[in-house]
Biopython code that builds the backbone (N, CA, C, O; Angstrom):
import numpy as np
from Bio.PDB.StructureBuilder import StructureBuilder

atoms = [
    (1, "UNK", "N", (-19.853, 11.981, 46.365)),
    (1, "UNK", "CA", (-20.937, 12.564, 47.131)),
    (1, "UNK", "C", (-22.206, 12.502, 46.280)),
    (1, "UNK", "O", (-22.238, 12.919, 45.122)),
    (2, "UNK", "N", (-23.035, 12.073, 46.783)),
    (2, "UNK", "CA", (-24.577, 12.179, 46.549)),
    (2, "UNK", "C", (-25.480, 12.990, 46.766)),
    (2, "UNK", "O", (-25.455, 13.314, 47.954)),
    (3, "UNK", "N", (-26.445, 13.593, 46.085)),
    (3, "UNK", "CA", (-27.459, 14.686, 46.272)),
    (3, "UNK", "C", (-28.679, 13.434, 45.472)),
    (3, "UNK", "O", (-28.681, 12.759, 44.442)),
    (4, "UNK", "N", (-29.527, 13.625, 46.540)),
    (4, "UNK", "CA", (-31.121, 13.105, 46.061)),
    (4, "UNK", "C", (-32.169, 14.861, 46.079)),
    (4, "UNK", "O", (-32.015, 15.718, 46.949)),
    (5, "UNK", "N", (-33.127, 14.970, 44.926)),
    (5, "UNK", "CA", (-33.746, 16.129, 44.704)),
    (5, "UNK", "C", (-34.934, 15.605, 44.752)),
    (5, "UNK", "O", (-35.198, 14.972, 43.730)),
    (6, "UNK", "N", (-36.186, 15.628, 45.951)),
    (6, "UNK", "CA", (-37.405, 15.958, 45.442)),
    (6, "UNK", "C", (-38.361, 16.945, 44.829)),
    (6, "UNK", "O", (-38.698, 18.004, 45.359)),
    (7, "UNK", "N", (-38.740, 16.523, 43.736)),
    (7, "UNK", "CA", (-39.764, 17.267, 43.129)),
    (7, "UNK", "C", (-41.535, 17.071, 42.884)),
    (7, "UNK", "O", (-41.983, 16.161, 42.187)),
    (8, "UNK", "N", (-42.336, 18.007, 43.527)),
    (8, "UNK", "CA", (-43.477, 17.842, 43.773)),
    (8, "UNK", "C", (-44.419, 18.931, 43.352)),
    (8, "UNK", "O", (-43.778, 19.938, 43.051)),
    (9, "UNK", "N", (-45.847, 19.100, 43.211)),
    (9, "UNK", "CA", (-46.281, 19.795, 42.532)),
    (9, "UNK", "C", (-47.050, 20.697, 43.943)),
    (9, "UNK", "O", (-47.775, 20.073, 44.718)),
    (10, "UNK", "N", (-46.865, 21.741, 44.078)),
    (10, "UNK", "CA", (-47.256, 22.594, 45.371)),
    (10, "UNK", "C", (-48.579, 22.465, 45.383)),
    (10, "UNK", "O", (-49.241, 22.459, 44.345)),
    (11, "UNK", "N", (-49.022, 22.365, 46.416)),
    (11, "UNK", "CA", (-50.318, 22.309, 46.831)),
    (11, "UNK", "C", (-51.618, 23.624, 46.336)),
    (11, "UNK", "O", (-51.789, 24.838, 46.450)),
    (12, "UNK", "N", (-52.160, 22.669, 45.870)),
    (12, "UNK", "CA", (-53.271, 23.818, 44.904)),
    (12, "UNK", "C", (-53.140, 23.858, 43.582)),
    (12, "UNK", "O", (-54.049, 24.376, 42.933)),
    (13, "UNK", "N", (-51.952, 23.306, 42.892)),
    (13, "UNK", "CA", (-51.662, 22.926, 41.807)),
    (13, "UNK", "C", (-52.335, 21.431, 40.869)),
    (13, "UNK", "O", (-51.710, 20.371, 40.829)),
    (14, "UNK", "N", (-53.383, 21.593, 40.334)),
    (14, "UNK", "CA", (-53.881, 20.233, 39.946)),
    (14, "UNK", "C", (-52.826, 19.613, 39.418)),
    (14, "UNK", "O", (-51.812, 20.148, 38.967)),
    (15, "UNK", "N", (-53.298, 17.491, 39.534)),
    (15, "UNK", "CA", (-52.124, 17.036, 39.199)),
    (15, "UNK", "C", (-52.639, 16.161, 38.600)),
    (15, "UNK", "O", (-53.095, 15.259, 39.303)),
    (16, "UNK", "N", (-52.829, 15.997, 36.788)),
    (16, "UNK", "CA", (-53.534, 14.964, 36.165)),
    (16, "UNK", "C", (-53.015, 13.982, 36.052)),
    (16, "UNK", "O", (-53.836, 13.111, 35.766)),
    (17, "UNK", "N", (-51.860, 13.554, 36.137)),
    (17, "UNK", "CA", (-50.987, 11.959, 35.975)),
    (17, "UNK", "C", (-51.270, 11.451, 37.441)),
    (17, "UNK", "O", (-51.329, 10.223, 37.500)),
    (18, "UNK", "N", (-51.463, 12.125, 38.668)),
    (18, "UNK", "CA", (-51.665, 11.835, 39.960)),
    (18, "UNK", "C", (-53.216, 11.201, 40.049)),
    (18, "UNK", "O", (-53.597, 10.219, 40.686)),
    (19, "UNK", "N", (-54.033, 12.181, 39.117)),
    (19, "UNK", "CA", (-55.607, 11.968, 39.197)),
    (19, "UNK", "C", (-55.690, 10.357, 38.322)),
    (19, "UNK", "O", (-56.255, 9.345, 38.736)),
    (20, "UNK", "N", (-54.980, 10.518, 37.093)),
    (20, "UNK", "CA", (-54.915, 9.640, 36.717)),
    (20, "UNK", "C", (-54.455, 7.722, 37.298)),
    (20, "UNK", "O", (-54.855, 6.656, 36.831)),
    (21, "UNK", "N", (-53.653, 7.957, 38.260)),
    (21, "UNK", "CA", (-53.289, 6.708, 38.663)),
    (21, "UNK", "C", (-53.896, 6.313, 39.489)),
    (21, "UNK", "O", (-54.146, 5.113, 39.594)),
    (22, "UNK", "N", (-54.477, 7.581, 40.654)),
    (22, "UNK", "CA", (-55.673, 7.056, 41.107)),
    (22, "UNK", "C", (-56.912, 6.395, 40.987)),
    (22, "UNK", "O", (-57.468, 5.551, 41.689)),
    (23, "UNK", "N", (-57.410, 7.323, 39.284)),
    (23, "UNK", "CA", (-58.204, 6.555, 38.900)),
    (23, "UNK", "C", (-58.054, 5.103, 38.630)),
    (23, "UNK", "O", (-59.083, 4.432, 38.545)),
    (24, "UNK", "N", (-57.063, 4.622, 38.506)),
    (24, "UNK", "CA", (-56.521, 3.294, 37.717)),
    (24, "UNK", "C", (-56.196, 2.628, 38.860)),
    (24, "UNK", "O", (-56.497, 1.458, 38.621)),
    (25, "UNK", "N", (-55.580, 2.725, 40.401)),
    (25, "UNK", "CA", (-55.868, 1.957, 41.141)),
    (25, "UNK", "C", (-57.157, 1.615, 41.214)),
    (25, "UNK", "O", (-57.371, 0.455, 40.860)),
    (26, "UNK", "N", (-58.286, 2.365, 41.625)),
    (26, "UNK", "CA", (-60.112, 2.007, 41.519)),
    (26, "UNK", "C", (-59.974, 1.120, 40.213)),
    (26, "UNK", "O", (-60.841, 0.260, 40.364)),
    (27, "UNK", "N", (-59.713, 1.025, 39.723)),
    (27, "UNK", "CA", (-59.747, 0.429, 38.205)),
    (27, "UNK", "C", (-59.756, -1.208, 38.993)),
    (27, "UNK", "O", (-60.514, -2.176, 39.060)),
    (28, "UNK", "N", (-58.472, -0.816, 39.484)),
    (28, "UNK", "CA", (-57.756, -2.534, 39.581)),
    (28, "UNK", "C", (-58.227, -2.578, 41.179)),
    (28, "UNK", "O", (-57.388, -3.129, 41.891)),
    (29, "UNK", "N", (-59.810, -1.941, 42.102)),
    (29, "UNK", "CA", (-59.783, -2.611, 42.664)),
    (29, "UNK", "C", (-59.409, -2.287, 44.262)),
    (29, "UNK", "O", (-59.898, -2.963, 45.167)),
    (30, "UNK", "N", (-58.213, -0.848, 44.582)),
    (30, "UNK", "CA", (-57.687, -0.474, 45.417)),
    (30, "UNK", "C", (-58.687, 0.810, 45.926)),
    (30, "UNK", "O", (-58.240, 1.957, 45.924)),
    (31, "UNK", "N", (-59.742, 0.585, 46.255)),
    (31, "UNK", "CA", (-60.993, 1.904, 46.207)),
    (31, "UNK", "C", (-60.507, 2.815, 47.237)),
    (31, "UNK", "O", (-60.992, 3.943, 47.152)),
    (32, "UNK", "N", (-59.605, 2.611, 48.270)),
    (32, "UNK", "CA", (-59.261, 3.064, 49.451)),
    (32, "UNK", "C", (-58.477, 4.125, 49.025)),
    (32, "UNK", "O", (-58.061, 4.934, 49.855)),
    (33, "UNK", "N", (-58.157, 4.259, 47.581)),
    (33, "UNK", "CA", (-57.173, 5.464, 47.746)),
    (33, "UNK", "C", (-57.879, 6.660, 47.528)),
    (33, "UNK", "O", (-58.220, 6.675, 46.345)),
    (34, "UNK", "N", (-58.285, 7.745, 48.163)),
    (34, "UNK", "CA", (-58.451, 9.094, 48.477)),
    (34, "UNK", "C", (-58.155, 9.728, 47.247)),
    (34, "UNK", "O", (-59.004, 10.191, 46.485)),
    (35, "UNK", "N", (-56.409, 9.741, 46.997)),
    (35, "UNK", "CA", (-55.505, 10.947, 46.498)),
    (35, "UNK", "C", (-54.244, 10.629, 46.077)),
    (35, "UNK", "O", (-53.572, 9.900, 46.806)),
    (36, "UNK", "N", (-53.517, 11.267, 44.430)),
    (36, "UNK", "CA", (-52.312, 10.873, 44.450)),
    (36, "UNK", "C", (-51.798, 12.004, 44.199)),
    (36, "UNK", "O", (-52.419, 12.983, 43.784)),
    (37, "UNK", "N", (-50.647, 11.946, 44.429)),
    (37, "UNK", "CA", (-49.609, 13.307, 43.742)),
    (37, "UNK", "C", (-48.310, 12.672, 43.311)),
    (37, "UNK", "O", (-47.585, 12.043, 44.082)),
    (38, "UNK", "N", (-48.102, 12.841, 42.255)),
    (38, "UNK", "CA", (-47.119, 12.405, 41.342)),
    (38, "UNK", "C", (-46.066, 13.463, 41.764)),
    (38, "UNK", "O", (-46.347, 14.608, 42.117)),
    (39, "UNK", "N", (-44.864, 12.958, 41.686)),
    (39, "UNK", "CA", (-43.437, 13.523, 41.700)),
    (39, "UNK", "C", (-42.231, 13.502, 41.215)),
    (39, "UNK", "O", (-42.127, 12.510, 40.493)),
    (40, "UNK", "N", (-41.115, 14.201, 41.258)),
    (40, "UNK", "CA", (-40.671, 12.907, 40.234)),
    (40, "UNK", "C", (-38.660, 12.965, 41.533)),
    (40, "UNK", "O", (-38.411, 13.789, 42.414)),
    (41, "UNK", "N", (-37.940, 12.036, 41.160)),
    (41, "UNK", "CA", (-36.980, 12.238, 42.142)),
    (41, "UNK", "C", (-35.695, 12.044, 41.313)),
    (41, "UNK", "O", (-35.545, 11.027, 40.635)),
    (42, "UNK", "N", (-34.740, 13.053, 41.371)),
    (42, "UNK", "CA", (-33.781, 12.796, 40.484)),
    (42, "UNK", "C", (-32.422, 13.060, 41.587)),
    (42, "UNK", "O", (-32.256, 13.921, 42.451)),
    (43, "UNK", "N", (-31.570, 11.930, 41.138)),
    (43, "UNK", "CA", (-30.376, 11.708, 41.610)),
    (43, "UNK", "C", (-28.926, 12.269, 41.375)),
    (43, "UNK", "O", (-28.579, 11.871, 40.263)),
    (44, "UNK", "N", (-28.048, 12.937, 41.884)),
    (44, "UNK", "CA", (-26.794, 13.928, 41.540)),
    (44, "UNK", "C", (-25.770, 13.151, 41.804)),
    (44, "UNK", "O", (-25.658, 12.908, 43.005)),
    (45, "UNK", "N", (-24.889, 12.615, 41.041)),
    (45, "UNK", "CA", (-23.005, 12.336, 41.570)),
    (45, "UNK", "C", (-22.296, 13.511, 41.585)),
    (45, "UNK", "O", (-22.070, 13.940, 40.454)),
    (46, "UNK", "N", (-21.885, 14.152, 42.458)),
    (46, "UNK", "CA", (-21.113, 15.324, 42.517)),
    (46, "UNK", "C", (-19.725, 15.271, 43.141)),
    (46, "UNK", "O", (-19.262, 14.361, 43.829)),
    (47, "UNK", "N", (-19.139, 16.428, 42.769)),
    (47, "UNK", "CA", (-17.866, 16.182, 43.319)),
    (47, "UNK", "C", (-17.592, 16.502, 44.828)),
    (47, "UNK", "O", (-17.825, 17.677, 45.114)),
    (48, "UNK", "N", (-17.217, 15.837, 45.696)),
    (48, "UNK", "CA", (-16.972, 15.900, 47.114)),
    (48, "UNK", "C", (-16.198, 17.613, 46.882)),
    (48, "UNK", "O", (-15.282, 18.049, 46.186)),
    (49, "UNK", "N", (-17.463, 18.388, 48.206)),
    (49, "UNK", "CA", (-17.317, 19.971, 48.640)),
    (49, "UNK", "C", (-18.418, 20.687, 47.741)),
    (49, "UNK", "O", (-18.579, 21.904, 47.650)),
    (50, "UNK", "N", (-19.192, 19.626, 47.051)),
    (50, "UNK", "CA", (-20.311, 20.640, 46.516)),
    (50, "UNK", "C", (-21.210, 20.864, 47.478)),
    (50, "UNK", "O", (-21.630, 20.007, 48.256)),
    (51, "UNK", "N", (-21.597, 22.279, 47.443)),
    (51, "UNK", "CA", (-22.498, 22.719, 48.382)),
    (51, "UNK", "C", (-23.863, 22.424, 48.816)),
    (51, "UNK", "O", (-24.459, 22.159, 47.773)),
    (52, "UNK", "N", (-24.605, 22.335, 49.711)),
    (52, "UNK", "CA", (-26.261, 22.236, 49.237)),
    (52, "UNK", "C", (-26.726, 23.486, 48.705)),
    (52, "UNK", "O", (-27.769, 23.562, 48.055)),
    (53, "UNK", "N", (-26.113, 24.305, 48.917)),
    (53, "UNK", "CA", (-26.524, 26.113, 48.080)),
    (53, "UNK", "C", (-26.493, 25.727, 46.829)),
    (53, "UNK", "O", (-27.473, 25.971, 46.125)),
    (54, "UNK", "N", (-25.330, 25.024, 46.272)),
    (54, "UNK", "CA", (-25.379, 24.730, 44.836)),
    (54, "UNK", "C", (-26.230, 24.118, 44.119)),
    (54, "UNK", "O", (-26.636, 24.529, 43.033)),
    (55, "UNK", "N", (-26.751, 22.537, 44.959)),
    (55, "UNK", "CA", (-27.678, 22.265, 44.559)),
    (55, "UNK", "C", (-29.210, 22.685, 44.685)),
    (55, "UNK", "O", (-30.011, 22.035, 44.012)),
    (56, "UNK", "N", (-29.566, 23.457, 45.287)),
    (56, "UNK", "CA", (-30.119, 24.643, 45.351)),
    (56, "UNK", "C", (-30.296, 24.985, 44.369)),
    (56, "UNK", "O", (-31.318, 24.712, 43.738)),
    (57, "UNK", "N", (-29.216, 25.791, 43.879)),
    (57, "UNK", "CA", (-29.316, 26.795, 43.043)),
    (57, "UNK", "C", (-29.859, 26.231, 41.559)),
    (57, "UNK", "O", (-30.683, 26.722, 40.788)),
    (58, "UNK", "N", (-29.000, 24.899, 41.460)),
    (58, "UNK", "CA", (-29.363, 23.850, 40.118)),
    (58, "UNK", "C", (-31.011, 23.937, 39.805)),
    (58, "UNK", "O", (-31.593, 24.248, 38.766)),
    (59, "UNK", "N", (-31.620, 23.468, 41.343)),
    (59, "UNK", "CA", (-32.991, 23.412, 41.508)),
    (59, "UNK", "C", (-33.608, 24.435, 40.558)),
    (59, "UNK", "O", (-34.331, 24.168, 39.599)),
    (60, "UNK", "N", (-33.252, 25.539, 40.928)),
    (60, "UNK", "CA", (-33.363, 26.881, 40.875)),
    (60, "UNK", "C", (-34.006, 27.134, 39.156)),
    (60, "UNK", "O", (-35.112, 27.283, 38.637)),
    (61, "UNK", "N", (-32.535, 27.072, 38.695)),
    (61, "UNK", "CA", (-32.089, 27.199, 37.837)),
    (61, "UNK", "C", (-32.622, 25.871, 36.469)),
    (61, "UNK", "O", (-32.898, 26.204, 35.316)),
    (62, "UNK", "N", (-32.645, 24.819, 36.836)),
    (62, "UNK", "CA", (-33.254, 24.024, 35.569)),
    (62, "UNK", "C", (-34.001, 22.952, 36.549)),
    (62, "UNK", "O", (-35.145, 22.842, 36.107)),
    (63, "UNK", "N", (-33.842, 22.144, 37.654)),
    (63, "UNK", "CA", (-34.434, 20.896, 38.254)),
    (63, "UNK", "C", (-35.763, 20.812, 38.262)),
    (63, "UNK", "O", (-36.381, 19.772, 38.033)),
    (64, "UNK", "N", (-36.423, 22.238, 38.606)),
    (64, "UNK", "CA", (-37.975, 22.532, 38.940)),
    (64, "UNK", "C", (-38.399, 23.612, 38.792)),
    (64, "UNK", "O", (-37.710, 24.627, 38.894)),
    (65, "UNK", "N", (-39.626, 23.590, 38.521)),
    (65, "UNK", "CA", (-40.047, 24.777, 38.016)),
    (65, "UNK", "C", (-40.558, 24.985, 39.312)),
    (65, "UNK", "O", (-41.364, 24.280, 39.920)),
    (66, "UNK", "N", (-39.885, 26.255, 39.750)),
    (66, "UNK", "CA", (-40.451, 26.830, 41.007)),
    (66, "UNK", "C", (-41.685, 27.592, 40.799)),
    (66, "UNK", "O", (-42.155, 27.791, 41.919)),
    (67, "UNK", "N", (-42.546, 28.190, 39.767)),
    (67, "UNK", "CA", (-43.597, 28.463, 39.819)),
    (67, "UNK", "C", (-45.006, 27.146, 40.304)),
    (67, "UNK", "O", (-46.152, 27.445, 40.639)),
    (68, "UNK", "N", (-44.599, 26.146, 40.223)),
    (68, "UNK", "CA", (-45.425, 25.183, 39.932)),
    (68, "UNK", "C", (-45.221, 24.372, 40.913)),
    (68, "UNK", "O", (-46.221, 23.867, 41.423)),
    (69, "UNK", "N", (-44.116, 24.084, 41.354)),
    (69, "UNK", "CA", (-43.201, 22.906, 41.584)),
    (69, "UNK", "C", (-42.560, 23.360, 42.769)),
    (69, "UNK", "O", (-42.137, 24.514, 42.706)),
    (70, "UNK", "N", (-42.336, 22.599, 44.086)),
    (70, "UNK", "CA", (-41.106, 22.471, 45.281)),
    (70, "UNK", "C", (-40.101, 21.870, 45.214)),
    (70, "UNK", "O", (-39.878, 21.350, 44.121)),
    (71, "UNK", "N", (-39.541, 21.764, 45.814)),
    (71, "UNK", "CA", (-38.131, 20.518, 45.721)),
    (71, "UNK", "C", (-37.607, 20.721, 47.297)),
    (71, "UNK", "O", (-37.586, 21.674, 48.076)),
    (72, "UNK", "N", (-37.230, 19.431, 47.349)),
    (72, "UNK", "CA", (-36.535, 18.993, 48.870)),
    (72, "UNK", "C", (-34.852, 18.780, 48.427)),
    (72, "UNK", "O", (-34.564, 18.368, 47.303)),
    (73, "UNK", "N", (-33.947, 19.067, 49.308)),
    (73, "UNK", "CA", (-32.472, 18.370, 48.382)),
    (73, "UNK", "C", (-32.009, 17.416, 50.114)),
    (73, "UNK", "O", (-32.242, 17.766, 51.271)),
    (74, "UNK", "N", (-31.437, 16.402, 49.679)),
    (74, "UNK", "CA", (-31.044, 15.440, 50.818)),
    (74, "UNK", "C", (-29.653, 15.177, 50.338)),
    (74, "UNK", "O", (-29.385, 14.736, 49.220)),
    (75, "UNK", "N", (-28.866, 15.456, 51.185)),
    (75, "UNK", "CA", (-27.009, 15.146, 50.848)),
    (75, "UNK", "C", (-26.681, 14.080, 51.229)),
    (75, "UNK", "O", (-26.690, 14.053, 52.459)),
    (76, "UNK", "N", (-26.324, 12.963, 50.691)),
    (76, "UNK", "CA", (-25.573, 11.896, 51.080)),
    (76, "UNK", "C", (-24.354, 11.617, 51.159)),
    (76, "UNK", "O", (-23.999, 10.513, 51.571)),
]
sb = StructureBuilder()
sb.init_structure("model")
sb.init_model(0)
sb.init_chain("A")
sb.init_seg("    ")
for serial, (resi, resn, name, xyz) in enumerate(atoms, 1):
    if name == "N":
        sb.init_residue(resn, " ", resi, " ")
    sb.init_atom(name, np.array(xyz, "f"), 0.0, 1.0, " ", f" {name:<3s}", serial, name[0])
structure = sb.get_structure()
């Protein structure tokens, strides 16, 4: 069983590696981009009957910093 975790920086939260790549598309040219927000996505092998509460809780617990940070979890 598979767990995919998104992690993103909540809205209102500045995001300098985001500001940054934006700037660097304009760099190379891509002027159309507005806005970035960097994220990052990390992947789980788990043992078949793990919960999404659990991974949850992982979130919780070390994946993201919930002061700062959201997370999405998708079960495969």
């Amino acid at each position: 069983m598979k767990a995919r975790v998104y992690v993103m920086l909540k809205d209102g939260v500045l995001d300098p590696q985001g500001e940054a790549v934006r700037h660097a598309l304009g760099t190379l040219g891509f002027g159309g981009v507005e806005g970035v927000r960097q994220g990052k996505v990390i992947e789980l092998d788990l043992a078949e009957g793990t919960s999404e509460e659990a991974v949850k809780e992982m979130c919780e617990k070390l994946l993201a910093n919930t002061v700062i940070e959201r997370y999405d979890v998708e079960i495969a």
